[in-house]
C-alpha positions as CSV (number, residue, x, y, z in Angstrom):
1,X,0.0,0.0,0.0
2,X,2.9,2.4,1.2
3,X,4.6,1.0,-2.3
4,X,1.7,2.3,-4.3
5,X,1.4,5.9,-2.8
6,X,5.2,6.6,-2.7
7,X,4.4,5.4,-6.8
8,X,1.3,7.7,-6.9
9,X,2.8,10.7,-5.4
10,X,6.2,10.6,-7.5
11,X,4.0,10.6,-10.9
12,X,2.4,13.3,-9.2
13,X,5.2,15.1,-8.8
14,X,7.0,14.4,-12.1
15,X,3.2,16.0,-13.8
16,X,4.1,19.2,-11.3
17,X,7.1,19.6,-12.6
18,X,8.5,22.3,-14.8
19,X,10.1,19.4,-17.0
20,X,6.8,18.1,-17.6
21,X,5.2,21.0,-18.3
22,X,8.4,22.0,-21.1
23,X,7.9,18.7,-22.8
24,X,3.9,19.8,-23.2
25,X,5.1,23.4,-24.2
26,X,8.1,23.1,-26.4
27,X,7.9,26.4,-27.4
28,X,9.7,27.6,-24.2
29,X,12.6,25.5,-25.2
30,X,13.2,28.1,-27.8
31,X,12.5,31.2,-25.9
32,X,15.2,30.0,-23.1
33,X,17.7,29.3,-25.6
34,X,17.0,32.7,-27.2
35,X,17.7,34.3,-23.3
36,X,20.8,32.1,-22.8
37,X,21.9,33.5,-26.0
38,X,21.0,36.9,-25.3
39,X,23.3,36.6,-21.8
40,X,26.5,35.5,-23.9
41,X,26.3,38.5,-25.8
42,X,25.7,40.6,-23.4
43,X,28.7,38.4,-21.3
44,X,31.1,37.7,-23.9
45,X,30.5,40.2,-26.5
46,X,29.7,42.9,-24.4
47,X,26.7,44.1,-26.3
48,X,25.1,46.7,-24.0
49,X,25.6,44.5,-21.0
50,X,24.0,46.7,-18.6
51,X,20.7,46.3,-19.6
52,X,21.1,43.3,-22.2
53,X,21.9,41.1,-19.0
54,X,19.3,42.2,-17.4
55,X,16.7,41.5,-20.3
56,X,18.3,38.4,-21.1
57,X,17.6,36.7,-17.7
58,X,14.3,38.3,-17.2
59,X,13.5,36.4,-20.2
60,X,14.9,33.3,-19.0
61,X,13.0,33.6,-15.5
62,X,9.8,34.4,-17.5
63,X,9.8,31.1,-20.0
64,X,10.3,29.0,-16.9
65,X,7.0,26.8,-16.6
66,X,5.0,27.1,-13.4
67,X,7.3,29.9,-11.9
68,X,4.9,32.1,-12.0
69,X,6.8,35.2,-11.4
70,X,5.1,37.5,-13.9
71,X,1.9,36.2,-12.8
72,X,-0.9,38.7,-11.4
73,X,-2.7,38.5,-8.3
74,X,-6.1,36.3,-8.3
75,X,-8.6,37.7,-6.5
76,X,-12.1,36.4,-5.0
77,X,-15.6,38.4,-3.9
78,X,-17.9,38.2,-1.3
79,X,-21.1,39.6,-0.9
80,X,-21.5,41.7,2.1
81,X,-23.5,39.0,4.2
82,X,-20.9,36.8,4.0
83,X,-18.2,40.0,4.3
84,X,-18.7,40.5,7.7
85,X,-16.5,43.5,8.5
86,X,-13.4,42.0,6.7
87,X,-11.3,44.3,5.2
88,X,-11.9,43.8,1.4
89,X,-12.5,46.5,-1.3
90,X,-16.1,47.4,-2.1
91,X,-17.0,46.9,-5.7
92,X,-20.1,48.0,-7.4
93,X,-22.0,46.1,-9.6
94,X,-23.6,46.0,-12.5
95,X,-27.2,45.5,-10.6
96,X,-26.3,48.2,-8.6
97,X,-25.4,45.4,-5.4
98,X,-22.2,45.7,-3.7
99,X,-19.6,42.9,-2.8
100,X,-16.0,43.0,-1.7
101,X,-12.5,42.1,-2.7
102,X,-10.1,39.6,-2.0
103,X,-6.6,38.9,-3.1
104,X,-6.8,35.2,-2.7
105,X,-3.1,35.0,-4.3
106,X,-0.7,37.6,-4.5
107,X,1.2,37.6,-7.5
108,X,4.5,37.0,-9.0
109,X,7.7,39.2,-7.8
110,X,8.3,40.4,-11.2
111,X,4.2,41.3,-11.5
112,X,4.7,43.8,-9.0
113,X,8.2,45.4,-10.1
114,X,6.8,45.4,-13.5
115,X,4.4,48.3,-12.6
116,X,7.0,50.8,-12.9
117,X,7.1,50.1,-16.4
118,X,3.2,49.8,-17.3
119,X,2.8,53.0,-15.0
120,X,5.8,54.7,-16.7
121,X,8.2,55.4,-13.7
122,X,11.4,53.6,-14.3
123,X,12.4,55.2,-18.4
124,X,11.8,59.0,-16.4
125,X,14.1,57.7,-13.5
126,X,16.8,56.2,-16.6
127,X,16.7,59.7,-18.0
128,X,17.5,61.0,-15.2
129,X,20.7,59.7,-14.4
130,X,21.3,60.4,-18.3
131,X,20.9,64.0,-17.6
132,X,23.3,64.0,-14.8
133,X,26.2,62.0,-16.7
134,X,25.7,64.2,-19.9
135,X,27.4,67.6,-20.5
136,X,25.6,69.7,-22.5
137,X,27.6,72.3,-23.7
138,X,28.8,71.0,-26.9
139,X,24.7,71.6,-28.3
140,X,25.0,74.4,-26.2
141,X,28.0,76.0,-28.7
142,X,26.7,74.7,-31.6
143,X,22.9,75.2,-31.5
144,X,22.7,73.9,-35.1
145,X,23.6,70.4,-33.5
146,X,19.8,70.6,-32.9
147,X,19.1,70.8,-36.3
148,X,21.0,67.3,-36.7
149,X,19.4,65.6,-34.0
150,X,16.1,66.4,-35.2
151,X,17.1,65.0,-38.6
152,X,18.2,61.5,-37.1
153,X,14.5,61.0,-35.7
154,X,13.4,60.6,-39.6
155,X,14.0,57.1,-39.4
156,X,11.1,57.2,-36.3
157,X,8.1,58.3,-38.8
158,X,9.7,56.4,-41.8
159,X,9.3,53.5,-40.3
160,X,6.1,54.2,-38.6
161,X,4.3,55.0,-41.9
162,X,6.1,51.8,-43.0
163,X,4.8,49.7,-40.5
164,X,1.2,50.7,-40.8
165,X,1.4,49.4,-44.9
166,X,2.6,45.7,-43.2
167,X,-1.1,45.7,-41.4
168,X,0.4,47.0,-38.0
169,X,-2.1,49.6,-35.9
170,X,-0.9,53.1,-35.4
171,X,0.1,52.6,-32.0
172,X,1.6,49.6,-33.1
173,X,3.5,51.0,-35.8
174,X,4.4,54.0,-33.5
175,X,6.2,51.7,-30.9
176,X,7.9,50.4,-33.9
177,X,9.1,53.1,-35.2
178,X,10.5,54.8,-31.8
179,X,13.8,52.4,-32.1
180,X,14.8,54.3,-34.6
181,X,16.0,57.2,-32.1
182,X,18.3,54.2,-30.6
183,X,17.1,55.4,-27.3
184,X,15.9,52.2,-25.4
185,X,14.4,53.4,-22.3
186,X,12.4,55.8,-24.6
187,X,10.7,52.8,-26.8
188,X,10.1,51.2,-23.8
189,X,8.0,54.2,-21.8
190,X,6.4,54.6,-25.5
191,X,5.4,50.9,-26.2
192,X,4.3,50.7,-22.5
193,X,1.7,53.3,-23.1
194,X,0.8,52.9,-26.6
195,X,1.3,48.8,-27.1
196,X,2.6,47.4,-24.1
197,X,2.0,43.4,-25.3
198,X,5.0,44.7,-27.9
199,X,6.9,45.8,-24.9
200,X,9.4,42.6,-25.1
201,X,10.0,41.8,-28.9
202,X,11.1,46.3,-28.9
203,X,12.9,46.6,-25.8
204,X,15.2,43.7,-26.9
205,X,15.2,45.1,-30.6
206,X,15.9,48.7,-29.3
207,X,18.8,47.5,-26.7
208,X,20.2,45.0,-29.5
209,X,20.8,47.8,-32.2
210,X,22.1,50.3,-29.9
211,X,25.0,47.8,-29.0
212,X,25.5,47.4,-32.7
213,X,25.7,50.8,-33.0
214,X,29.4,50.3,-35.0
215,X,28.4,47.8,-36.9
216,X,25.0,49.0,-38.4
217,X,26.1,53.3,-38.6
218,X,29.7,53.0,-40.3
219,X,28.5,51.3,-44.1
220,X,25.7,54.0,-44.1
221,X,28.1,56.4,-43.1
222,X,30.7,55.8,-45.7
223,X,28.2,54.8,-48.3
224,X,26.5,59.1,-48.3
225,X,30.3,60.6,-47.9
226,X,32.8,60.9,-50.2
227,X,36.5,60.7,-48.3
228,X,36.9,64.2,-48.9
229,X,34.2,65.2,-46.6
230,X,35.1,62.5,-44.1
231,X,38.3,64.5,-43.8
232,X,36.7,67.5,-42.4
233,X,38.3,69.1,-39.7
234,X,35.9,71.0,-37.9
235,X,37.2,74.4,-36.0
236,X,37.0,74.3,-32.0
237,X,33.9,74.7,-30.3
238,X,33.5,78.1,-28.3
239,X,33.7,77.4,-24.6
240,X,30.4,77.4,-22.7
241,X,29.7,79.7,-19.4
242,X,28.1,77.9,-16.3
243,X,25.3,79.8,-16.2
244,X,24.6,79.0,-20.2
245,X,24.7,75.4,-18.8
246,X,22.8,76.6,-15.9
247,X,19.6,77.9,-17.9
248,X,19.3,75.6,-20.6
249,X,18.1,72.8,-19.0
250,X,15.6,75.2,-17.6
251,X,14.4,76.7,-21.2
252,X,14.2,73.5,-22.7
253,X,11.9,71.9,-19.5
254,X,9.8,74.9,-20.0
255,X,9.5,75.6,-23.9
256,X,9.1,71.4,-24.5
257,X,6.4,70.5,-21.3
258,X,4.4,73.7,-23.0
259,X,4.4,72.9,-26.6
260,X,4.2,68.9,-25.7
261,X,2.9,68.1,-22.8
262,X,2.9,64.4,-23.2
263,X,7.1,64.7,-23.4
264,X,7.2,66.5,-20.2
265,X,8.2,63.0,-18.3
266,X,11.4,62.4,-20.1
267,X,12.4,65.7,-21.2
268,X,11.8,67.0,-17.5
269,X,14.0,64.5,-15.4
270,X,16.6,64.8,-18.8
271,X,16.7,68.4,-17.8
272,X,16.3,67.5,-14.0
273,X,19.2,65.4,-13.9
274,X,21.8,68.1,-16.2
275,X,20.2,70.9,-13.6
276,X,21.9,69.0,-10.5
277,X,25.4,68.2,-12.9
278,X,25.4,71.6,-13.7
279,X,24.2,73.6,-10.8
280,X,26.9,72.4,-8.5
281,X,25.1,72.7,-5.0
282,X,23.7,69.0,-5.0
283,X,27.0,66.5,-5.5
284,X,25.2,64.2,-3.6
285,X,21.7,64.2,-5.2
286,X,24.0,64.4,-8.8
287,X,25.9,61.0,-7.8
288,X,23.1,59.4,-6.5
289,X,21.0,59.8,-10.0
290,X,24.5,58.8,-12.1
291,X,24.9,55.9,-9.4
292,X,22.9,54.3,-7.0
293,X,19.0,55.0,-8.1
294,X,19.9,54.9,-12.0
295,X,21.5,51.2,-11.0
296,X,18.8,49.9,-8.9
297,X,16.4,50.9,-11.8
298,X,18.0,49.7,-14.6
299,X,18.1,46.3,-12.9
300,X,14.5,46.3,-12.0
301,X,13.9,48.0,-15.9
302,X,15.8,45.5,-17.3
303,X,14.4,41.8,-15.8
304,X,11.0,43.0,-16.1
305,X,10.9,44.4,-19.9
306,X,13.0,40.9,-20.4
307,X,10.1,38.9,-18.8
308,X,7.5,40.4,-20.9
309,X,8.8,37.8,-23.5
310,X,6.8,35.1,-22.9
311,X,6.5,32.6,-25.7
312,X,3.3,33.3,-26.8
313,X,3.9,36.9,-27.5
314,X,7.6,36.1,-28.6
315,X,7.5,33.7,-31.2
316,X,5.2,35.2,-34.1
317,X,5.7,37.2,-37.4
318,X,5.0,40.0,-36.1
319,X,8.3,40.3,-33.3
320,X,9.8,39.1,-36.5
321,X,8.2,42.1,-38.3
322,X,9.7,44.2,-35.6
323,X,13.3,43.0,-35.8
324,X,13.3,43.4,-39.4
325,X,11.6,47.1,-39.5
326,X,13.8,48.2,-36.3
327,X,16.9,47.9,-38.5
328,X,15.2,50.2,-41.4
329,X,14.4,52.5,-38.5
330,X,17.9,52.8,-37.7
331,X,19.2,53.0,-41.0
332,X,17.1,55.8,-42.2
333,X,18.2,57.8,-38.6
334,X,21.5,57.4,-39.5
335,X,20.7,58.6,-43.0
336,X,18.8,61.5,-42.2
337,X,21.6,62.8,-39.9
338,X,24.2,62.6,-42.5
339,X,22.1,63.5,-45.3
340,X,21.3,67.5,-43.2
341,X,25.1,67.3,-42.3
342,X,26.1,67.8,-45.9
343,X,23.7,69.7,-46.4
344,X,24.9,72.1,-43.9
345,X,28.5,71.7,-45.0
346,X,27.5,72.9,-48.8
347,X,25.3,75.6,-47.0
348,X,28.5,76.6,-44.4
349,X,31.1,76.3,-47.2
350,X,32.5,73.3,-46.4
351,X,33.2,74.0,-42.7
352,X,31.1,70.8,-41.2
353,X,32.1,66.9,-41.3
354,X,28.7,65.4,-42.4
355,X,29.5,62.8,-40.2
356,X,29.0,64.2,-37.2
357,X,25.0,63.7,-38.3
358,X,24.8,60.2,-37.6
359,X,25.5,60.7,-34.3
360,X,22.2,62.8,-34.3
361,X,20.7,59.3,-32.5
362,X,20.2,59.2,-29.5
363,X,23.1,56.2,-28.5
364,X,25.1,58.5,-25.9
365,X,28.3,58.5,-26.2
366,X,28.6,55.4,-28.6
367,X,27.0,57.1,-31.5
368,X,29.7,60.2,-31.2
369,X,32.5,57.8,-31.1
370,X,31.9,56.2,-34.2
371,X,31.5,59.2,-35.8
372,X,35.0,60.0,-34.1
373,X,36.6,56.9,-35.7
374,X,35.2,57.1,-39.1
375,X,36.4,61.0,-38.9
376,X,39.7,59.4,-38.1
377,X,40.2,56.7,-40.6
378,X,39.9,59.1,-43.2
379,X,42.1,62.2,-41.4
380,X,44.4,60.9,-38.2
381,X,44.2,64.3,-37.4
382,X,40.7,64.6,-37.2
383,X,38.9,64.9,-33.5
384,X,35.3,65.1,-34.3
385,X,34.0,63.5,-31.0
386,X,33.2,66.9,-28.9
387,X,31.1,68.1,-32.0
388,X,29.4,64.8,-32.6
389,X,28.3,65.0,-29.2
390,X,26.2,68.1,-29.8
391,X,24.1,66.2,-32.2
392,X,23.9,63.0,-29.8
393,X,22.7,65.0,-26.8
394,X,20.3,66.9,-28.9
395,X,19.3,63.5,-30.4
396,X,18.4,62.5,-26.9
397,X,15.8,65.6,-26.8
398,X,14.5,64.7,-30.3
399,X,14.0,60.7,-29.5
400,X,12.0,61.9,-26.3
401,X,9.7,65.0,-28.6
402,X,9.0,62.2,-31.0
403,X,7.7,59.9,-28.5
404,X,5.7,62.7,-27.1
405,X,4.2,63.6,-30.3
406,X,3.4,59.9,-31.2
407,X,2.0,59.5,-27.9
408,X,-0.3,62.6,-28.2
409,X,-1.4,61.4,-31.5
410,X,-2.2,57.9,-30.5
411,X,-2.1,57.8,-26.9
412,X,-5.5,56.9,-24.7
């Protein structure tokens, strides 16, 4: 008899198990070897490892059957005979009765952290520490850098009319497009609001082609330049006063949150973030937002967005869809920066290295150094990394305006 149950309760088991349950769901085979191969990239090719790692594993503890860690609470209702003073949540129904709420299970740990990105708190707090690592003052010398940042976001609206033709919705297509700014925390507070069961498939696209930055920007680069434009050497920048650096984080909070509301979020803790670099009276708040908080988030940012990958929203044509038009996003950013760039060198008489443009994406710093290398393959003696970084900062701004205006446009 004791022979039996010990038999009984080991089948038991074995059908309880998450083996069991991958043999009757193959699928999340695939989607754990697609996280293990995210983490060797991220480990041995260093491909955006801070938030690649992150995403990587998320995925892996979200494709893990009967973990439930991304699962939501389940709740249970009583009417109010049987409430009986218990401390539930009164809902109202459709007849007009009342009963009460019960969690009955709580959730999944990665549930819970995950509300900071549906509620769209942790891509304000990345921005944040952005603002405080980033000096502005090479946009501030060369206002025109805006011009060039701007340009860079063409590949954004490219590819969102682009995506609508392939049968995508607008708020789909607008999620989409947003990797084209290569500004990861800013497609994933866009596609959190506007098409958040896209949020996986964009966050890993967006993270993916921002460490391949190099490889994707220098062929388009070289392919609208001839060598003799490459070999530009731009005059030095003019230096900037404190209190230039002082204000401008100010006027552009104020000018941006009044024209677009909806961009207030980012742009705000962007500009909150420069204000304590800048200002030079709170060190402590200023390392904390480089440091500490913009750590803690990224890590919470990053296993969450990763867990959103689930199988079943992973593995269709359209994440394919999105892989495919995320590159064409890119490409056409990096074209329309270096496109304006040689248009303002003809315009300036030859005085600007078109290539400085392509750093008008919003990749800080990576974007600015490979228009610094490609400067210096064609002229040693060329150091175009302080200008590029004009139109990368300014690219920054631009990625954050065009998810505001995408989100005004198709937002609830």
């Amino acid at each position: 008899m004791n022979s039996i149950n010990v038999g009984e309760s080991l089948v038991k088991l074995a059908q309880q198990s998450g083996v069991s349950a991958l043999i009757a769901q193959p699928q999340y085979l695939i989607m754990i070897a697609v996280a293990c191969l995210l983490i060797y990239l991220a480990i041995v090719k260093k491909y955006e490892p801070l938030l690649l790692l992150p995403i990587a594993f998320g995925m892996l503890l979200a494709n893990l059957p009967l973990a439930g860690l991304m699962d939501g609470p389940k709740y249970e209702y009583l009417t109010e005979a049987v409430h009986a003073g218990k401390n539930g949540i009164p809902v109202l129904m459709a007849d007009g009765s009342t009963v009460y709420q019960y969690i009955s299970q709580t959730g999944g740990l990665l549930y819970y952290l995950y509300q900071g990105v549906k509620l769209g708190i942790y891509p304000p707090l990345i921005f944040l520490g952005v603002g405080a690592m980033t000096d502005f003052g090479p946009l501030i010398a060369n206002p025109k850098s805006l011009l060039l940042g701007a340009a860079a976001q063409l590949g954004i609206f490219i590819t969102f009319i682009g995506a609508q033709l392939l049968g995508y919705t607008a708020a789909e297509s607008g999620s989409i497009g947003i990797i084209g700014g290569a500004d990861g925390p800013t497609a994933i507070y866009l596609t959190g609001k506007l098409a958040p069961h896209l949020l996986g498939p964009i966050a890993v696209a967006a993270y993916s082609y921002m460490a391949l930055v190099p490889v994707i920007q220098p062929p388009i680069m070289r392919a609208l330049t001839t060598k003799k434009e490459r070999m530009i050497v731009m005059e030095q920048l003019r230096p900037v006063s404190k209190r230039e650096k002082i204000i401008f984080p100010i006027a552009v909070t104020i000018i941006v949150s009044l024209l677009l509301p909806s961009a207030a979020p980012l742009v705000g803790m962007l500009m909150l973030g420069n204000l304590f670099r800048e200002s030079g009276v709170v060190e402590r708040l200023n390392k904390t937002s480089q440091n500490d908080l913009n750590n803690i988030v990224v890590i919470f940012l990053g296993v969450t967005v990763g867990a959103t990958t689930n199988a079943d929203t992973f593995l269709n044509w359209k994440t394919l869809g999105i892989i495919v038009l995320g590159v064409v996003a890119f490409g056409f950013g990096t074209a329309g920066g270096v496109l304006l760039g040689k248009l303002m060198n003809k315009l300036s008489g030859g005085k600007i290295n078109p290539l400085i443009g392509s750093a008008g994406v919003s990749a800080v710093p990576m974007a600015a150094r490979v228009s610094q290398v490609e400067g210096q393959k064609a002229n040693p003696g060329n150091f175009l990394l302080m200008h590029a970084m004009g139109p990368n900062v300014a690219g920054v701004i631009g990625s954050a305006i065009a998810a505001g205006i995408l989100l005004s446009m198709f937002g609830a």
